[in-house]
N, CA and C of each residue as an Amber inpcrd file, in Angstrom:
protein
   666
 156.0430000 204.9220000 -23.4050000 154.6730000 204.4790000 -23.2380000
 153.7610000 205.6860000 -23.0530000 154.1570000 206.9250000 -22.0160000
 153.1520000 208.0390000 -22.0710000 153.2790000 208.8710000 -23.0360000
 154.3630000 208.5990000 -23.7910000 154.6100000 209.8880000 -25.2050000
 153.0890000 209.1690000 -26.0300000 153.3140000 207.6140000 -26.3190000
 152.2340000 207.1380000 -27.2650000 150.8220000 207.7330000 -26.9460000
 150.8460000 207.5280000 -25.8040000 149.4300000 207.6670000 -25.3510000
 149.0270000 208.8730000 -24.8420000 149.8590000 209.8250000 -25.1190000
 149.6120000 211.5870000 -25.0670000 149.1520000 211.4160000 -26.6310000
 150.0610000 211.1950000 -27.5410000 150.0070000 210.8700000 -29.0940000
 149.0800000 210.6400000 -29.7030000 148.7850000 209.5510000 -29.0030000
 146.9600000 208.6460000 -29.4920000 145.8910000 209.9430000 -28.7390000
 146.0330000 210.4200000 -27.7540000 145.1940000 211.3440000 -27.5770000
 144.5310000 212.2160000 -27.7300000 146.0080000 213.2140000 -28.3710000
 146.1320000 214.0910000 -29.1630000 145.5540000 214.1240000 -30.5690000
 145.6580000 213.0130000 -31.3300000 145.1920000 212.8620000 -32.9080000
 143.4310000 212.2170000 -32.4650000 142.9830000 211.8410000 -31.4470000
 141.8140000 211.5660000 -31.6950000 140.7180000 213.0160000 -31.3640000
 141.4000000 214.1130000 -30.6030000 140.9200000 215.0300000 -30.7550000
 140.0190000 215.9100000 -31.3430000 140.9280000 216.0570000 -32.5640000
 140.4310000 217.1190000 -33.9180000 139.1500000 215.8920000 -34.7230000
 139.8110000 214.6600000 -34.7300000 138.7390000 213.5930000 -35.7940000
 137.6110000 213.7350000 -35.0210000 137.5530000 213.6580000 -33.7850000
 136.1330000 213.6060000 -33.1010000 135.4120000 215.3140000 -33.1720000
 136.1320000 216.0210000 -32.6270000 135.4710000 217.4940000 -33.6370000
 134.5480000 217.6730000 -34.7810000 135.8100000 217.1070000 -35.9640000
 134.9460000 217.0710000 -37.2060000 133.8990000 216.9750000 -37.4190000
 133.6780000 214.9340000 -36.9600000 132.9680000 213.8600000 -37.0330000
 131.6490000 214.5960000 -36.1830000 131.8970000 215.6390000 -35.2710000
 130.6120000 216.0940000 -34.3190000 129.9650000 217.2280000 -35.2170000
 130.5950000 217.9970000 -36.1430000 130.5360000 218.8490000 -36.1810000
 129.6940000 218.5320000 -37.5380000 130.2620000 217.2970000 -38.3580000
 129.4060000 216.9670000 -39.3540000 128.3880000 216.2320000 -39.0580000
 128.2840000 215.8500000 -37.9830000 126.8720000 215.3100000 -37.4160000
 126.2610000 216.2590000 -37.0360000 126.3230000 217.5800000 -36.5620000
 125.5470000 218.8500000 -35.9150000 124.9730000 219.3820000 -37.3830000
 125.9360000 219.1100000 -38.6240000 125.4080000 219.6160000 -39.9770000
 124.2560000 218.2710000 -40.8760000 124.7510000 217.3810000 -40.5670000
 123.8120000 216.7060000 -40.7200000 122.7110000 216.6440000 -40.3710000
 122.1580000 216.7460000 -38.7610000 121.1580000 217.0340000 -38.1740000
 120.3740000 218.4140000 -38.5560000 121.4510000 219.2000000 -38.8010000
 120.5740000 220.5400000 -38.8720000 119.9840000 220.5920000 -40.5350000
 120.5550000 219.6450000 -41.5910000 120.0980000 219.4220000 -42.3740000
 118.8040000 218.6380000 -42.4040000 118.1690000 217.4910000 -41.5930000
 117.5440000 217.0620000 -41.9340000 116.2930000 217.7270000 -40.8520000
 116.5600000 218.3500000 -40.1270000 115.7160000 219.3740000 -39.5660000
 114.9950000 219.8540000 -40.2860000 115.6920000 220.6730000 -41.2720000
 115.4750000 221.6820000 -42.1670000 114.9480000 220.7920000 -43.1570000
 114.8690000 219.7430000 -43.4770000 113.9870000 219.0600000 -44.5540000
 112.9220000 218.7450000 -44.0600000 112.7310000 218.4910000 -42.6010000
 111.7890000 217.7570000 -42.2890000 110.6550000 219.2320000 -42.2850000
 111.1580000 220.7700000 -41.8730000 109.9720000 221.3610000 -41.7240000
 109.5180000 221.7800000 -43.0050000 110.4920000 221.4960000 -44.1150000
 109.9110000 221.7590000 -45.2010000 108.4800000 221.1480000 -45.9900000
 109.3350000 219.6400000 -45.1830000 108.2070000 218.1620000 -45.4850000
 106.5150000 218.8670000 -45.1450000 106.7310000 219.1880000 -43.3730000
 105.9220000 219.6120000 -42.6650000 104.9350000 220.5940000 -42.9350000
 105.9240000 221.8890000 -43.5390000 104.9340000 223.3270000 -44.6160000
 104.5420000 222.4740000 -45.4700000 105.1880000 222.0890000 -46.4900000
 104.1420000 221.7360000 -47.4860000 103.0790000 220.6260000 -47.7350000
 103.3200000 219.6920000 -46.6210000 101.9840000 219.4430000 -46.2960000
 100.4490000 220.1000000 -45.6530000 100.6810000 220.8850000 -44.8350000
 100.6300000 221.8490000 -44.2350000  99.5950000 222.7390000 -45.4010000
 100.5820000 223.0320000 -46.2070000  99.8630000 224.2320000 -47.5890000
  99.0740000 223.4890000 -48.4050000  99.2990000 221.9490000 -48.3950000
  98.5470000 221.0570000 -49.6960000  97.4160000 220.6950000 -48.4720000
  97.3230000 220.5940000 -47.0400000  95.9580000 220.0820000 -46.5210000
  95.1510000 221.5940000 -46.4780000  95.7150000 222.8380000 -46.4260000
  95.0340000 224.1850000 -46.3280000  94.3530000 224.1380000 -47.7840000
  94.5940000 223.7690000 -49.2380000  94.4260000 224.0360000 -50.1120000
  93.3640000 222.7430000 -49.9850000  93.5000000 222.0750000 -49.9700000
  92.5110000 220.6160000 -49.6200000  91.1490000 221.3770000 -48.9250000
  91.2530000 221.7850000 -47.9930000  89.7870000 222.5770000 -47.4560000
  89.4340000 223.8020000 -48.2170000  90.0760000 224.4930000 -48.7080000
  89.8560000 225.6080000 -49.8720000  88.8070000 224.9570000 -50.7480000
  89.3950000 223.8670000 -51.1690000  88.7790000 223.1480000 -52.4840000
  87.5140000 223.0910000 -51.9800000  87.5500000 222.0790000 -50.8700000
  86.4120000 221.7710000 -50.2940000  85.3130000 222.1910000 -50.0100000
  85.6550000 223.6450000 -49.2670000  84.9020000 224.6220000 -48.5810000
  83.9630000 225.5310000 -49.9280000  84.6860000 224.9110000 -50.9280000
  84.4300000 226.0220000 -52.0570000  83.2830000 225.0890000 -53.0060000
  83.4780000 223.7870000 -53.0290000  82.5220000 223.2500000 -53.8160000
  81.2360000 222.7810000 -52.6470000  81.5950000 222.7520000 -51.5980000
  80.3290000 222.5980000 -50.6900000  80.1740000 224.0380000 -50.6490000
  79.8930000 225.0600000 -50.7600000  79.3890000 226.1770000 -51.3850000
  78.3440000 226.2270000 -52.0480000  79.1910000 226.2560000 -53.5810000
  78.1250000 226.0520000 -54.4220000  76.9880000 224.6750000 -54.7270000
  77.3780000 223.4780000 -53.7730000  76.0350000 222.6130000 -53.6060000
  75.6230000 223.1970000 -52.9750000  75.6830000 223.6370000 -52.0410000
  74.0620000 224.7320000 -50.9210000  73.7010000 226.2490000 -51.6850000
  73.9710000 226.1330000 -52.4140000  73.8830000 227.1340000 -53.3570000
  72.8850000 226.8110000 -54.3210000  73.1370000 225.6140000 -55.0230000
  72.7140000 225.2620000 -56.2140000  70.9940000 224.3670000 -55.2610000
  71.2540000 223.6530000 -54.0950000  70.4100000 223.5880000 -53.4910000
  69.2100000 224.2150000 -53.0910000  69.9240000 225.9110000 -52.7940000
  68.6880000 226.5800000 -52.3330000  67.7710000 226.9300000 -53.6120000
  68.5590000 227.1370000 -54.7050000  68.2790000 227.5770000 -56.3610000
  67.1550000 226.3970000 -56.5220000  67.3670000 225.1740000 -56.3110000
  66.2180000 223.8770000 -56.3190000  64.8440000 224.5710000 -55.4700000
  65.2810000 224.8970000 -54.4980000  63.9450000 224.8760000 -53.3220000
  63.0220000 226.0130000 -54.1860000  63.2830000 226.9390000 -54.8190000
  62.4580000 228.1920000 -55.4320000  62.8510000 227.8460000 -56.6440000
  61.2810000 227.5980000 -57.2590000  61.0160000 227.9210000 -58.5020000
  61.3080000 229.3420000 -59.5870000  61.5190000 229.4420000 -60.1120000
  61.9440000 230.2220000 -61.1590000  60.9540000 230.7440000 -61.6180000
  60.5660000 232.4490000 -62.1620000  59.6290000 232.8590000 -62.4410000
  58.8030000 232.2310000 -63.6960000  59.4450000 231.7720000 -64.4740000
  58.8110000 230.7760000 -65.9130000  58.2300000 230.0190000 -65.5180000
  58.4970000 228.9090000 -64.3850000  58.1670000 227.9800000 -64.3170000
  56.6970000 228.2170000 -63.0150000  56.7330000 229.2170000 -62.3930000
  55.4660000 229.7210000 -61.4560000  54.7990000 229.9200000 -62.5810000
  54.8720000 231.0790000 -63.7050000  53.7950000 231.2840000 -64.4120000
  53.1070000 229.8010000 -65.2100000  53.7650000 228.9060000 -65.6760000
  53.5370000 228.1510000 -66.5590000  52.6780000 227.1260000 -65.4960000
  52.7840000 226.8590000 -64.0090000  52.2320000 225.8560000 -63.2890000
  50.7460000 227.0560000 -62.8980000  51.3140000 228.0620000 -62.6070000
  49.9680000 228.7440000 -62.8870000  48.7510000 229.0240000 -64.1310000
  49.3080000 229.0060000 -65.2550000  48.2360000 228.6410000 -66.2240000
  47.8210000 227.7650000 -66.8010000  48.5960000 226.2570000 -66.4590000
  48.2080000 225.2790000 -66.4170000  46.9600000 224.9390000 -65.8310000
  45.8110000 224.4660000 -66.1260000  44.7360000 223.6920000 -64.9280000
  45.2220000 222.5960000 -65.0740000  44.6390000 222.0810000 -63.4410000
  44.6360000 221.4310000 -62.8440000  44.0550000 219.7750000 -63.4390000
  44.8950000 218.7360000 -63.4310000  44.4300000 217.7410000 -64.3420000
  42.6820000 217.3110000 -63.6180000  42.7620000 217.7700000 -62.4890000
  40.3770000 217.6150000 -62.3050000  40.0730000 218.3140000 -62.4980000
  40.5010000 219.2180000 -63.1860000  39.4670000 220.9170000 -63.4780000
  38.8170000 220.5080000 -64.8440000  37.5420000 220.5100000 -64.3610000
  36.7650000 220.6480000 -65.5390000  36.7790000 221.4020000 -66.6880000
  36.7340000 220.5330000 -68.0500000  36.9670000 221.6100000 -69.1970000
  36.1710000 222.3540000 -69.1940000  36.4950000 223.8160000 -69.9590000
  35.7440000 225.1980000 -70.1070000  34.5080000 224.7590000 -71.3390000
  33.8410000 225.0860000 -70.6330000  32.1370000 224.8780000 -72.3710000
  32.5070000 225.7040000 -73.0490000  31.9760000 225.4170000 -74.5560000
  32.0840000 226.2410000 -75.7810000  31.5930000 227.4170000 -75.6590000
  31.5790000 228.5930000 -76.1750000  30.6810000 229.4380000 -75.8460000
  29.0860000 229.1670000 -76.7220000  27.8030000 229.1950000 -76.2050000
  27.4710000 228.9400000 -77.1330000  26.8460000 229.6240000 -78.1500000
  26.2630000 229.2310000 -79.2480000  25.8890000 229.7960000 -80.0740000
  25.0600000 231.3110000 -80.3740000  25.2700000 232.3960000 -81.1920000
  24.8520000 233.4090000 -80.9100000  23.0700000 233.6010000 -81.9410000
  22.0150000 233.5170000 -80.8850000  20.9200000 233.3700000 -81.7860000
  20.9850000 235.0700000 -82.5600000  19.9810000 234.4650000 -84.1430000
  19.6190000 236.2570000 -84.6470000  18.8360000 237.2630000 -83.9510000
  18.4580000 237.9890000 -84.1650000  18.0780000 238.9750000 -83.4180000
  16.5570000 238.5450000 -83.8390000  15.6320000 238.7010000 -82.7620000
  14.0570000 238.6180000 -82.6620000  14.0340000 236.5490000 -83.1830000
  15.1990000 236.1070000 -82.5440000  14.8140000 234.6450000 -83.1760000
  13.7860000 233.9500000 -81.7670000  13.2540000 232.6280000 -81.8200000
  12.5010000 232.0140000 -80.7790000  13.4160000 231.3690000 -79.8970000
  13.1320000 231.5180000 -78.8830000  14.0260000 231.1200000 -77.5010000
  13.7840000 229.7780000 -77.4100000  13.1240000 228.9940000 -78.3570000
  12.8710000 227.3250000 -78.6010000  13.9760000 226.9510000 -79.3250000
  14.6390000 227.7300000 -79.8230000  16.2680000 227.6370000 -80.7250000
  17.2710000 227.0940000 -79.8670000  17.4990000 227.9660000 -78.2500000
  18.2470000 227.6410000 -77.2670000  18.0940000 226.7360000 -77.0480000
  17.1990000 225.4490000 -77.4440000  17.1440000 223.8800000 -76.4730000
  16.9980000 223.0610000 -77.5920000  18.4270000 222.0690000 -77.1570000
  18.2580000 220.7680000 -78.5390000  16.2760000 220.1570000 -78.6580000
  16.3490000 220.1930000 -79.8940000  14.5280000 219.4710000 -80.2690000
  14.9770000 218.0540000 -79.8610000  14.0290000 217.4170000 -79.3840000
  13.6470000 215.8800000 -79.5720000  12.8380000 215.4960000 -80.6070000
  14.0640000 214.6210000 -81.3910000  13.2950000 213.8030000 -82.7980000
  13.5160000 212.3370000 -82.7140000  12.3910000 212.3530000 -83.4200000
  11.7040000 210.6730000 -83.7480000  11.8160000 210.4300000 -84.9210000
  11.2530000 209.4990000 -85.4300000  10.9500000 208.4500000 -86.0250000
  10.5010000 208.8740000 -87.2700000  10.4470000 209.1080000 -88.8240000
   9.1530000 209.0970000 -89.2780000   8.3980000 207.6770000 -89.9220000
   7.4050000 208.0770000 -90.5150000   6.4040000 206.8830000 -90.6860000
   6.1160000 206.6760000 -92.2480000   6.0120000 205.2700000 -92.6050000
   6.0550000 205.1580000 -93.9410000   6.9280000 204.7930000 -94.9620000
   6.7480000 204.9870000 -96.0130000   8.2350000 204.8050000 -96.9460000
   8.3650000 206.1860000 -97.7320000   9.7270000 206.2910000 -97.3060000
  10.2960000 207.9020000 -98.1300000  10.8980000 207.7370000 -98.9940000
   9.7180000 208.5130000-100.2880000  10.6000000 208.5070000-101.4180000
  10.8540000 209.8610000-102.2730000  11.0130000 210.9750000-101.3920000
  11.5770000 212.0430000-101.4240000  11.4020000 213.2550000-100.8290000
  12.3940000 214.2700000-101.3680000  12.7090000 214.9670000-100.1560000
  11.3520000 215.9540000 -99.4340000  11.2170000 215.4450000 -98.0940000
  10.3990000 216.5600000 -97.3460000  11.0900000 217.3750000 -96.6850000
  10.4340000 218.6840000 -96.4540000  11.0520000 219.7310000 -95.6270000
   9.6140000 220.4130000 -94.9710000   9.8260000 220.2300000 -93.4990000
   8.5940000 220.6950000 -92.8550000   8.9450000 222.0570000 -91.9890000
   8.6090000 223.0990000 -91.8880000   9.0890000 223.8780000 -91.2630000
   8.3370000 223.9660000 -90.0390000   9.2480000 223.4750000 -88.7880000
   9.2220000 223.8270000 -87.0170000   8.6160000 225.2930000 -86.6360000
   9.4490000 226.0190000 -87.0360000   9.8120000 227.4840000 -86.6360000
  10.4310000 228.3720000 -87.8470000   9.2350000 229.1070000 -87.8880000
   9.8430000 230.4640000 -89.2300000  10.3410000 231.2870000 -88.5840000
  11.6880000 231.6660000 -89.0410000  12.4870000 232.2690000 -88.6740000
  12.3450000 233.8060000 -89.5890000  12.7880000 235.0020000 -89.0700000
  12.0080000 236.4230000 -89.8410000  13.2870000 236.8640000 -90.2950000
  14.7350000 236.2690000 -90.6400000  15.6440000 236.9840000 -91.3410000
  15.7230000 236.5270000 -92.4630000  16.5380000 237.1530000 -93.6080000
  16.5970000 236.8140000 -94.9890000  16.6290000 235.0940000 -95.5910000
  16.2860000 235.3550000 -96.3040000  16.3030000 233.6520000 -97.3020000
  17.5520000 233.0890000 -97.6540000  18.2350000 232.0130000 -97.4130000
  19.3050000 231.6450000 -97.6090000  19.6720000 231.3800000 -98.7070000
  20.7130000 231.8860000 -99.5020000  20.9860000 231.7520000-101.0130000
  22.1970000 230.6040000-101.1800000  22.4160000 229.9640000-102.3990000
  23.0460000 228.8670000-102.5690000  24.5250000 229.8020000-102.7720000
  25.5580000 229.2230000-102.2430000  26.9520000 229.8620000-102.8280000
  27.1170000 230.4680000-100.8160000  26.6620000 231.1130000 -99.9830000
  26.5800000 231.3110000 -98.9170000  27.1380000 230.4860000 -98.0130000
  27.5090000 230.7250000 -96.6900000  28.0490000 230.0160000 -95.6620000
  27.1240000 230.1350000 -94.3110000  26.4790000 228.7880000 -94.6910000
  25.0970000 229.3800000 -93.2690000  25.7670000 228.8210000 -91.9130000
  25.4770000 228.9390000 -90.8210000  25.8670000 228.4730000 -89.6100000
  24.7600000 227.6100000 -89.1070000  24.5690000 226.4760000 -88.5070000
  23.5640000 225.5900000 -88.1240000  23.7010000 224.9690000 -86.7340000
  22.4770000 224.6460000 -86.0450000  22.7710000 223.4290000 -85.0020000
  21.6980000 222.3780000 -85.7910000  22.1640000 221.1470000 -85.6560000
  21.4950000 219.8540000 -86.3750000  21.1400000 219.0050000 -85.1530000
  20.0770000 218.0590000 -85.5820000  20.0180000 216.7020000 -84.8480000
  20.2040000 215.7440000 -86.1390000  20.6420000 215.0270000 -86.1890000
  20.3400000 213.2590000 -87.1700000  19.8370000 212.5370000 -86.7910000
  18.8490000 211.7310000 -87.3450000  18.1630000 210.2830000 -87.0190000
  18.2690000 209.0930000 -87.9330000  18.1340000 208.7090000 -87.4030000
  17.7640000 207.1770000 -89.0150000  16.0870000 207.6540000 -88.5980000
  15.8300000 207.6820000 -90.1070000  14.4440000 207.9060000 -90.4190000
  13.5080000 206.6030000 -89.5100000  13.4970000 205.8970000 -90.0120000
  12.9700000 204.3720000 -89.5390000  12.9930000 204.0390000 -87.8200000
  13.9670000 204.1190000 -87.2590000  13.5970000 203.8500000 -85.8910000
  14.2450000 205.7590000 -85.0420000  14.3210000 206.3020000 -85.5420000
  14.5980000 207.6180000 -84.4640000  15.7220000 207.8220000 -83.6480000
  16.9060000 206.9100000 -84.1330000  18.1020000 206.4110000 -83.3620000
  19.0930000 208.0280000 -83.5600000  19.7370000 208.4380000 -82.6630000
  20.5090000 209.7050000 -83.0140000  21.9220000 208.7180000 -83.6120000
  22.6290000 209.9680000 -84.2410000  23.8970000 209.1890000 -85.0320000
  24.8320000 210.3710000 -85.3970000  24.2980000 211.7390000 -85.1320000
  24.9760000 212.9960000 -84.9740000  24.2720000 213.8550000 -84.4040000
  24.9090000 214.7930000 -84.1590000  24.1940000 216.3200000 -83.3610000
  25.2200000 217.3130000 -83.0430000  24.9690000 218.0970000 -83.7420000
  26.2410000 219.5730000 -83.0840000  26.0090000 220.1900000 -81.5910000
  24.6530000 219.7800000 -81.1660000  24.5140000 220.0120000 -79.5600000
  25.3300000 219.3650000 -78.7790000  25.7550000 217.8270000 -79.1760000
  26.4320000 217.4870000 -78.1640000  27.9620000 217.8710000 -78.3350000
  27.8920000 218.0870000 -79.6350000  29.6540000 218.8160000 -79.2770000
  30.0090000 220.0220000 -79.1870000  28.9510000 220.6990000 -78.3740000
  28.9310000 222.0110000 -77.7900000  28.8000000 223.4280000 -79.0270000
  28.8520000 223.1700000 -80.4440000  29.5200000 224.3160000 -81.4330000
  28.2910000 223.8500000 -82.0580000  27.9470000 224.9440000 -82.9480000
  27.0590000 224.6230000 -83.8470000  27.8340000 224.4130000 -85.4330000
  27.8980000 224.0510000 -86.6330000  28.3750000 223.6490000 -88.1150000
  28.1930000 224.7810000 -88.7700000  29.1790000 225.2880000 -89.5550000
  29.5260000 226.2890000 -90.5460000  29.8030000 226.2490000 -91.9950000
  29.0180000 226.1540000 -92.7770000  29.9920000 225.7490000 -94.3730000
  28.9360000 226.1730000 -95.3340000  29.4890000 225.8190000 -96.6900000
  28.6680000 226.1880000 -97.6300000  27.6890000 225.5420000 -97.8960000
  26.1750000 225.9340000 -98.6020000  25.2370000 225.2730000 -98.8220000
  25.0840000 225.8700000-100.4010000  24.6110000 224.4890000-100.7830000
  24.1640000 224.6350000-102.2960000  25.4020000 224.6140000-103.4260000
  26.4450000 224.3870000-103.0070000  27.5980000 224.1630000-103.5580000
  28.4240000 222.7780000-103.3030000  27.9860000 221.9300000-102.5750000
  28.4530000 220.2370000-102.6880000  29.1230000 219.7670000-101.8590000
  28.9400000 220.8720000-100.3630000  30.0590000 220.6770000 -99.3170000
  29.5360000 219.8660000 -98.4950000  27.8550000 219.8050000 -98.7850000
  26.8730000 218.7550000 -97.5750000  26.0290000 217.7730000 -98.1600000
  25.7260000 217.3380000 -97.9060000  24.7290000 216.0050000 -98.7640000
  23.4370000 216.5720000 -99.8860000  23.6810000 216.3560000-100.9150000
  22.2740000 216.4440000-101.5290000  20.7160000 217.4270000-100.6360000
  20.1590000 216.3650000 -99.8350000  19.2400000 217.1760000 -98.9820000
  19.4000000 218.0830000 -98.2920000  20.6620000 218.5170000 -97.5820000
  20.8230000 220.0490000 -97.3420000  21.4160000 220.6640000 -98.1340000
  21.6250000 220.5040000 -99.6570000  21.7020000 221.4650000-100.4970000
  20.7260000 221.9670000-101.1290000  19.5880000 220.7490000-101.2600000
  18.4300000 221.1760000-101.8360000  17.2550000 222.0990000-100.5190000
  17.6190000 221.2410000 -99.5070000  16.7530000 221.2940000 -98.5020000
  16.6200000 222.9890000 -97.6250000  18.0720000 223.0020000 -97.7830000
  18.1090000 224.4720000 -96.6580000  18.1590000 225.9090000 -97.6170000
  18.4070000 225.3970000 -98.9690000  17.8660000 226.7770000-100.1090000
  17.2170000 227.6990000 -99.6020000  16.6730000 228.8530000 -99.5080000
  15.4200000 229.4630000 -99.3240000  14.8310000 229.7930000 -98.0200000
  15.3280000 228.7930000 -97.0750000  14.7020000 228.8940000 -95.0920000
  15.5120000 230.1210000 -94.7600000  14.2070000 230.7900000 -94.9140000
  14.7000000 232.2360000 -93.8390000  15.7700000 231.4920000 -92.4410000
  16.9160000 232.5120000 -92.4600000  17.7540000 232.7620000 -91.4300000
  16.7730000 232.8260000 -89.5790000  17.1580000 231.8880000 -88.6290000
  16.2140000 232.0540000 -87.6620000  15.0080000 231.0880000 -87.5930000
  15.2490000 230.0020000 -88.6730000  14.4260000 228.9500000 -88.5890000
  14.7620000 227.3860000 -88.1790000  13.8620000 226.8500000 -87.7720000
  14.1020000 225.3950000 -87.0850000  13.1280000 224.6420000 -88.3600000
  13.9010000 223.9670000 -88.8480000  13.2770000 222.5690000 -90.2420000
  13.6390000 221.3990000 -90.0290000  12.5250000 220.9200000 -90.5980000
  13.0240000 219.2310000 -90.4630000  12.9350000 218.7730000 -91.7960000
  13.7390000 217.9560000 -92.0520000  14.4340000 217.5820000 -93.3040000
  14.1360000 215.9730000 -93.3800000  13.4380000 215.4190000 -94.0900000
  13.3150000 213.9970000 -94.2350000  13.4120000 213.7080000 -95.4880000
  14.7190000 212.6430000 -95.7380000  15.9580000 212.9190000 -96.8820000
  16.2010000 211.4820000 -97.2420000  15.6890000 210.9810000 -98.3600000
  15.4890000 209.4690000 -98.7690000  17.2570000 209.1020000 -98.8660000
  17.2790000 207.8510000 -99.3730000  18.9930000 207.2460000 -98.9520000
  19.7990000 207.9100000 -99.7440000  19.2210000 208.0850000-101.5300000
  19.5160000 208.6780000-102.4240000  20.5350000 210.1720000-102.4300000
  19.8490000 210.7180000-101.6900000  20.0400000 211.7360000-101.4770000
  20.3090000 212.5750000-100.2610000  20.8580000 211.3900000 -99.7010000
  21.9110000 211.5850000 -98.3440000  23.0140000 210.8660000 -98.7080000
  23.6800000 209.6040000 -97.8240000  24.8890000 208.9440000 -97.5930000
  24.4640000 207.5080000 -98.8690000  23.1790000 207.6020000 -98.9720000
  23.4100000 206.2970000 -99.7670000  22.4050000 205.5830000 -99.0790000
  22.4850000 204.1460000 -99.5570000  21.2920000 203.0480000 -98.8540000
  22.3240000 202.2420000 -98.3240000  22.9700000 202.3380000 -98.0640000
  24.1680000 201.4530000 -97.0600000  25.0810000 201.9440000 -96.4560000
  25.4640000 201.6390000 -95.4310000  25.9510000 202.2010000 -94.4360000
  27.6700000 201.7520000 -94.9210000  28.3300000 202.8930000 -95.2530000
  29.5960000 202.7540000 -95.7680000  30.5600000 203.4520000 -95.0180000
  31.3150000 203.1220000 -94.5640000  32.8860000 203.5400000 -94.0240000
  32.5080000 204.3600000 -92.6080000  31.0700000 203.8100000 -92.0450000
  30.8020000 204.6060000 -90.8190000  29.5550000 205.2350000 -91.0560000
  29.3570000 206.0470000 -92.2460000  28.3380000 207.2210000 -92.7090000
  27.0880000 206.0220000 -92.4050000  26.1390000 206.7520000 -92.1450000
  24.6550000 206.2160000 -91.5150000  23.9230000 205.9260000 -92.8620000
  23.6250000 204.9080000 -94.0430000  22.6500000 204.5640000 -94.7100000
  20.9780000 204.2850000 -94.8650000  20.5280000 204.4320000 -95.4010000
  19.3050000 204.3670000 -95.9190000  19.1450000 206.1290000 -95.5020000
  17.0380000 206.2940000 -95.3010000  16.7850000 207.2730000 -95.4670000
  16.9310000 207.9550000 -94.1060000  16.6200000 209.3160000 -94.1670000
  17.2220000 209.9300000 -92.8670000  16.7930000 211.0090000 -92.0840000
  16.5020000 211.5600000 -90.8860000  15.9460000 212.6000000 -90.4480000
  16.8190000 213.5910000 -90.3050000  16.5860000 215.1400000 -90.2770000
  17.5880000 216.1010000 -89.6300000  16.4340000 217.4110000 -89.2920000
  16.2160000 218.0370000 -87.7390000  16.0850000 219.1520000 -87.6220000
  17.3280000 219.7310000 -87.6290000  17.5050000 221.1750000 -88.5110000
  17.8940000 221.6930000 -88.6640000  18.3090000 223.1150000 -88.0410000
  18.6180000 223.9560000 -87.1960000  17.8850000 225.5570000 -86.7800000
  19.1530000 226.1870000 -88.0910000  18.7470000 227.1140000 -88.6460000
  19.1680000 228.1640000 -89.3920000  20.1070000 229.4180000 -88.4060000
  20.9070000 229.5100000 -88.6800000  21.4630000 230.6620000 -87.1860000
  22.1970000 232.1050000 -87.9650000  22.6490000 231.5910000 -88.6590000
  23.4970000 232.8100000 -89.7160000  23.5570000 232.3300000 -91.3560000
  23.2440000 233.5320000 -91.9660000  23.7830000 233.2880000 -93.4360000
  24.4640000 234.4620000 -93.9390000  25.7000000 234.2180000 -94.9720000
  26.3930000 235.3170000 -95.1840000  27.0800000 234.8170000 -96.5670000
């Protein structure tokens, strides 16, 4: 009975050894996995704020780049005006030399009287530079009327510039081809110009019909 049970003693010995010894290797194995688990989480949350740290960067970056304008864009808000800034006036017109300072101020015209049946030309103001030749490019300020009631219907005063073009060559109506021939440079005329020999006797596509008024001033010929 004590041989067995020295026996049984003896053989459970070494098995329990083993069995400890592969449990001490087991453990130290999963130790060793677990701090691996541990680093490389560890390195993937460090790399996680890298990322992070790096693109919240460049938004406060790209932010401050917002707050300051860019030199293009200062100059361009600087030569911009201002949408209430009043537009700049034309410059205006350059009178001839020794012309009448009654040139500088639009004329007030009326009416004329009667029935017109061809062309008058009354001269306002003689002007003392050369005679205007046909084929030439005179420069003008005008008024228009309807002959009959004195109604305006054009004027280069109100659109700040005075009119430039050829005369006596078919670029203007009949009566200032015939009409402005010959008026010394520096003169103010009035032109009373039957329908014929303006737009017509009916008022077509806008253009003002029947007969018609125009002071004229003469400013350049060339």
């Amino acid at each position: 009975m004590s041989e067995r049970v020295e026996n049984g003693s003896a053989g459970q010995g070494p098995a329990t050894k083993a069995e400890r010894r592969l449990a001490a290797q087991l453990a130290a194995k999963k130790a060793a996995e677990a701090k691996r688990r541990r680093q490389s989480m560890l390195g993937a949350f460090v790399g996680v704020l890298a990322v992070a740290a790096l693109i919240g960067g460049i938004v406060w970056l790209n932010q401050g780049d917002d707050k300051q304008p860019n030199a293009s864009s200062a100059a361009d808000a600087t030569a911009t005006p201002a949408p209430n800034d009043e537009p700049a006036a034309p410059p205006a017109a350059e009178l001839p030399a020794d012309a009448d300072p009654a040139l500088k101020t639009k004329p007030q015209v009326g009416a004329g009287t009667g029935e017109l049946k061809k062309l008058n030309v009354t001269t306002l103001i003689k002007g003392t530079g050369p005679a205007v030749k046909a084929g030439q490019q005179i420069t003008t300020n005008y008024v228009g009327v309807f002959y009959k009631d004195g109604k305006e219907f054009d004027s280069s005063w109100d659109r700040g510039q005075p009119a430039t073009f050829g005369i006596g060559v078919g670029q203007v109506i009949p009566g200032w081809d015939q009409g402005l021939v010959g008026v010394p440079v520096g003169s103010r005329v009035q032109l009373d110009i039957p329908g014929e020999l303006a737009y017509g006797n009916e008022s077509v596509n806008g253009r003002p019909g029947g007969p018609l008024r125009f002071v004229v001033d003469v400013l350049a010929a060339q």
